[in-house]
C-alpha positions in Angstrom: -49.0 35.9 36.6 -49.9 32.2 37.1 -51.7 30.5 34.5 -53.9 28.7 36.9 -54.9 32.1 38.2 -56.0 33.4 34.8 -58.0 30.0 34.4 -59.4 30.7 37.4 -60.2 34.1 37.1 -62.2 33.2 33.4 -64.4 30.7 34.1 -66.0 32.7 36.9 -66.2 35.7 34.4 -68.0 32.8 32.4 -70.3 31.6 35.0 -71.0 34.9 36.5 -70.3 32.8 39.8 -68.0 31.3 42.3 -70.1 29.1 43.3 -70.5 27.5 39.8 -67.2 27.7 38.8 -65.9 26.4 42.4 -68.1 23.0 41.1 -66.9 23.1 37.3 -63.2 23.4 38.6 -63.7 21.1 41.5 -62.2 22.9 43.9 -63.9 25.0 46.9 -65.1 28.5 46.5 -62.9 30.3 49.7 -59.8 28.8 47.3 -61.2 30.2 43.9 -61.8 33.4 45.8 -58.4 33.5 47.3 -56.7 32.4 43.5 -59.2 35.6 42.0 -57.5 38.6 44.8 -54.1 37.3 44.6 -54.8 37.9 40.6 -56.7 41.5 41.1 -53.5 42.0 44.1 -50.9 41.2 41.1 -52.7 43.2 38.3 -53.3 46.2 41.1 -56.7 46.3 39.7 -60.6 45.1 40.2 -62.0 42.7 37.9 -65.0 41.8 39.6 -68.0 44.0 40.5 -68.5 41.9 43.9 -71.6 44.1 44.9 -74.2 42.7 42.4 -76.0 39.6 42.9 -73.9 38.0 40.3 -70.2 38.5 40.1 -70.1 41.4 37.1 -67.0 42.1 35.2 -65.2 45.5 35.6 -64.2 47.1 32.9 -60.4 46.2 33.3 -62.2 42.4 34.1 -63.6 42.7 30.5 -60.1 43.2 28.7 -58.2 40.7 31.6 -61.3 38.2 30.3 -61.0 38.5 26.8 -57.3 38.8 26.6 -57.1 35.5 29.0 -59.1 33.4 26.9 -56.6 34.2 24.3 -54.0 33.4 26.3 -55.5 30.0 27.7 -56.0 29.2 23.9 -52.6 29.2 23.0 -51.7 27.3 25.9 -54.0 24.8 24.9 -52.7 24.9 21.2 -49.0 24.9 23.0 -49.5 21.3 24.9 -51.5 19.9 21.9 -48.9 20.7 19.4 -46.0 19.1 22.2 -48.2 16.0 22.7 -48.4 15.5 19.0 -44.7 16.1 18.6 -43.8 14.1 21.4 -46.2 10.9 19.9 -44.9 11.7 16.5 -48.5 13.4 15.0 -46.6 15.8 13.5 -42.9 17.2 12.5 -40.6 18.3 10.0 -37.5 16.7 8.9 -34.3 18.3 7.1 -32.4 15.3 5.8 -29.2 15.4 3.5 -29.4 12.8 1.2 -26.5 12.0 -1.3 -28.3 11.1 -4.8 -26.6 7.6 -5.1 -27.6 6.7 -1.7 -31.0 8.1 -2.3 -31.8 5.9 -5.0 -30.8 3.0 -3.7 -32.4 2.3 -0.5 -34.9 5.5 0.5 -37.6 4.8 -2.3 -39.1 2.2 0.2 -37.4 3.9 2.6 -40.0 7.0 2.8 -42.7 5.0 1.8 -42.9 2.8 4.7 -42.1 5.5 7.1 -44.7 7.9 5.8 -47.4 4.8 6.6 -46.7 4.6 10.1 -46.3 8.7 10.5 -48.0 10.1 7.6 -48.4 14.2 9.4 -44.7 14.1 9.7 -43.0 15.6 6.6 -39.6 15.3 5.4 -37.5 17.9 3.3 -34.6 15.5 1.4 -31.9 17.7 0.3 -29.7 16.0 -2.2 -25.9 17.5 -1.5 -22.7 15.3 -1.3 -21.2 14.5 1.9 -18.9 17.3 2.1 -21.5 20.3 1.3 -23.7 18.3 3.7 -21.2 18.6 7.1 -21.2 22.2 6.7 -25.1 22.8 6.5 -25.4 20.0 9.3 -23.0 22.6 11.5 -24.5 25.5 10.2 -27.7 24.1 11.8 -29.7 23.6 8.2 -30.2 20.0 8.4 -30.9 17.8 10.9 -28.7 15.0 10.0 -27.2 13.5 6.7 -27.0 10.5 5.4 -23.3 9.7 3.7 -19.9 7.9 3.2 -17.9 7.3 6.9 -15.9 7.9 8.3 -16.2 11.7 9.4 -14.1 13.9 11.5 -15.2 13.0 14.9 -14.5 15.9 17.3 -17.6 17.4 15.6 -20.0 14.7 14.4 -21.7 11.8 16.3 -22.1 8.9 13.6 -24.8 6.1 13.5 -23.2 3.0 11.1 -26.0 1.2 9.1 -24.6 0.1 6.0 -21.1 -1.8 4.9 -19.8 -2.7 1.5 -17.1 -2.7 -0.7 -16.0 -0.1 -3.2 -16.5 -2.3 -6.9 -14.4 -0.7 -10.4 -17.6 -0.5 -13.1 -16.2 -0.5 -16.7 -17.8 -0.7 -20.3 -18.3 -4.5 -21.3 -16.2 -4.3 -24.6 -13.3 -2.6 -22.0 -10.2 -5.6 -21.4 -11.1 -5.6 -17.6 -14.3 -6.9 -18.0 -12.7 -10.2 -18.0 -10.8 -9.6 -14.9 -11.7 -11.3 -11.5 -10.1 -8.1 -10.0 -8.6 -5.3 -10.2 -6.0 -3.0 -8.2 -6.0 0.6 -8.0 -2.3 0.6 -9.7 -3.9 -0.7 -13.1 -5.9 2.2 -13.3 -2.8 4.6 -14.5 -4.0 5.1 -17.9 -8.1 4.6 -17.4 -10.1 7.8 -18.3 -11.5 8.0 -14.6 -15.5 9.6 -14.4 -15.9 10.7 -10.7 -18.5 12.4 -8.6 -18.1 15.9 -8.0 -16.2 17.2 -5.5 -19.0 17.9 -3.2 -18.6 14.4 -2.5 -16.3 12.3 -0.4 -15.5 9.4 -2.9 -14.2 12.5 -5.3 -11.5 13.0 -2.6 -11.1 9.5 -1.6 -10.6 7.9 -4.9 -7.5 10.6 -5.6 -6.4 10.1 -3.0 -6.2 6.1 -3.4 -4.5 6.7 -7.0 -1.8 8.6 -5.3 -1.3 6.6 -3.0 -0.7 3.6 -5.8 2.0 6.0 -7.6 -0.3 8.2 -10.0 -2.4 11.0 -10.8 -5.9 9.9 -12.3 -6.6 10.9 -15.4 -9.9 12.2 -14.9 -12.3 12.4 -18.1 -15.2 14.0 -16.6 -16.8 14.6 -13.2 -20.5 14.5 -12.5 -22.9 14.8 -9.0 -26.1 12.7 -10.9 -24.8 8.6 -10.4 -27.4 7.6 -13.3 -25.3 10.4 -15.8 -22.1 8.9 -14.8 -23.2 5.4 -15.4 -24.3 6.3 -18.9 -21.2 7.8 -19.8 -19.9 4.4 -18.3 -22.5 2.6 -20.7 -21.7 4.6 -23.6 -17.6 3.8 -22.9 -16.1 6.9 -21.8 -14.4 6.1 -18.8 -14.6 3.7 -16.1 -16.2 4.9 -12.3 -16.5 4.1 -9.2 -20.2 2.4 -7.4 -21.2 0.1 -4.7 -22.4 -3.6 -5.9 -25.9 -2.8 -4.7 -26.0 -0.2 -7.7 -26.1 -3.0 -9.8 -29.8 -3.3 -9.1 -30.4 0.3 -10.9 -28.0 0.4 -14.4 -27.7 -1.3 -17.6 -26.2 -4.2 -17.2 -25.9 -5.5 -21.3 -23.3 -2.3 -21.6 -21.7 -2.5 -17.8 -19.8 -4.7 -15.6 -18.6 -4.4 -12.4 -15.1 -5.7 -11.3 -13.6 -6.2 -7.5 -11.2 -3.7 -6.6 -7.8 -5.0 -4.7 -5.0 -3.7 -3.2 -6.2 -2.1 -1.9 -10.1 -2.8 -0.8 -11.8 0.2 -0.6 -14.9 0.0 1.8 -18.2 2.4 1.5 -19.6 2.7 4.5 -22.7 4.3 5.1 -24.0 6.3 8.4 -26.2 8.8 10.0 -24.5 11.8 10.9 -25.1 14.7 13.4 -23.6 17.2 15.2 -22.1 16.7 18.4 -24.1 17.5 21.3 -26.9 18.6 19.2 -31.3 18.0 20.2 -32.6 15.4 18.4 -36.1 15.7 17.5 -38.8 12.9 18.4 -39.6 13.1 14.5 -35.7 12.7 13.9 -35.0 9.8 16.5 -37.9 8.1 14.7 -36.7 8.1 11.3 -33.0 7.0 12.2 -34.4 4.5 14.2 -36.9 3.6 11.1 -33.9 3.8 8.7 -31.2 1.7 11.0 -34.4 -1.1 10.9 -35.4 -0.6 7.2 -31.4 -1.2 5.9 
């Protein structure tokens, strides 16, 4: 069944006339007939009483009618919800967003985005990088945002953010002085790490042992603002970008270059391979790549 035969076939049923609906359509009345019998040939059935003065419904033109107007309905809701889709009226977002990087740049972030697309909502879910890949190929979020780099044969990355890996320590500790610091000086630090949901977890072990050492780690947290107190209150030294800065207690905390080696933090959108991108997504990476 053609939609524009249905359309057809319900407006006459509402004018109770070719000849008015041929005008309301704007198209002649021998093609409106034609578009009505190839419908009634389709259906194998009557729908119009073509005897009376007006055109009547049958009764299987009664249920065709009021069943059609549904249908032409929900096509109508069907393009409307598109177009708003497609000029960003409306959508839903699933975002993975670690907490540290949360704090630190989306605040304004959201804000300005929800100005300019306000019907378009966006679900943050706060996991580390690696519980975020899985639910990223388990098709639960749309993309994350997180640490880079990322195993490539099954994510598509977008880089927005560099900077450098900085050693945060209490300010009574005897490195506070320091200009820098290696990774081999850390053999007998109490080491507070995220969780190991989270890349740096892995990547900072790894960069002990590859200095010559197991870290000696004191505790291990997923909230950035918990370690940094334990920081503040002097029981261990961590692990932070130099942007966090902007968001602990500085009297209590200093931050220290790390050295041999350097140890970057990248940041990046990432996605699945091959995966649709939303118009909602594309606008908020876009948004996000501008913002940072």
């Amino acid at each position: 069944m053609d939609i524009k035969q249905l359309a057809y076939f319900v407006e006459v049923a509402k004018q109770k006339s070719f000849t008015k609906a041929s005008h309301s359509l704007y198209i002649s009345q021998p093609t409106l007939s034609k578009m009505v019998k190839s419908l009634e040939a389709e259906l194998d059935v009557e729908l119009l009483d073509r005897s009376a003065r007006s055109s009547e419904l049958t009764d299987a033109g009664k249920i065709v009618y009021l069943q059609g107007e549904k249908i032409l309905n929900m096509v109508d809701d069907l393009s409307s919800h598109l177009y708003d889709m497609m000029n960003l009226k409306k959508g839903h977002i699933k975002v993975g967003l670690p907490p540290l990087i949360g704090a630190l740049y989306f605040p304004s972030i959201l804000k300005g985005f929800q100005e300019l697309y306000p019907d378009i909502t966006i679900e943050l879910m706060e996991h580390g990088a690696n519980i975020a890949q899985q639910k990223i190929l388990d098709g639960e979020l749309d993309f994350a945002v997180g640490l880079l780099p990322v195993d490539e044969t099954k994510f598509e990355t977008l880089p927005f953010k560099k900077e450098e890996l900085m050693l945060f320590v209490h300010s009574s500790h005897p490195f506070a002085e320091k200009n820098s610091v290696s990774i081999s000086e850390l053999r007998n630090e109490r080491i507070i790490l995220f969780s190991e949901d989270f890349m740096l977890h892995d990547q900072m072990i790894e960069q002990c042992r590859q200095a010559g050492f197991e870290p000696h780690i004191s505790y291990v947290s997923s909230q950035w603002d918990f370690i940094s107190d334990m920081v503040s209150h002097n029981l261990g030294v961590t692990f932070f970008p130099k942007s966090i800065l902007t968001k602990i207690n500085q009297n209590n905390v200093v931050s220290i270059p790390l050295v041999n080696p350097e140890i970057p933090w990248d940041l990046g959108i990432i996605l699945r391979k091959e995966k649709y991108i939303s118009y909602a997504s594309r606008a908020f990476i876009n948004y996000i790549k501008s913002a940072i």
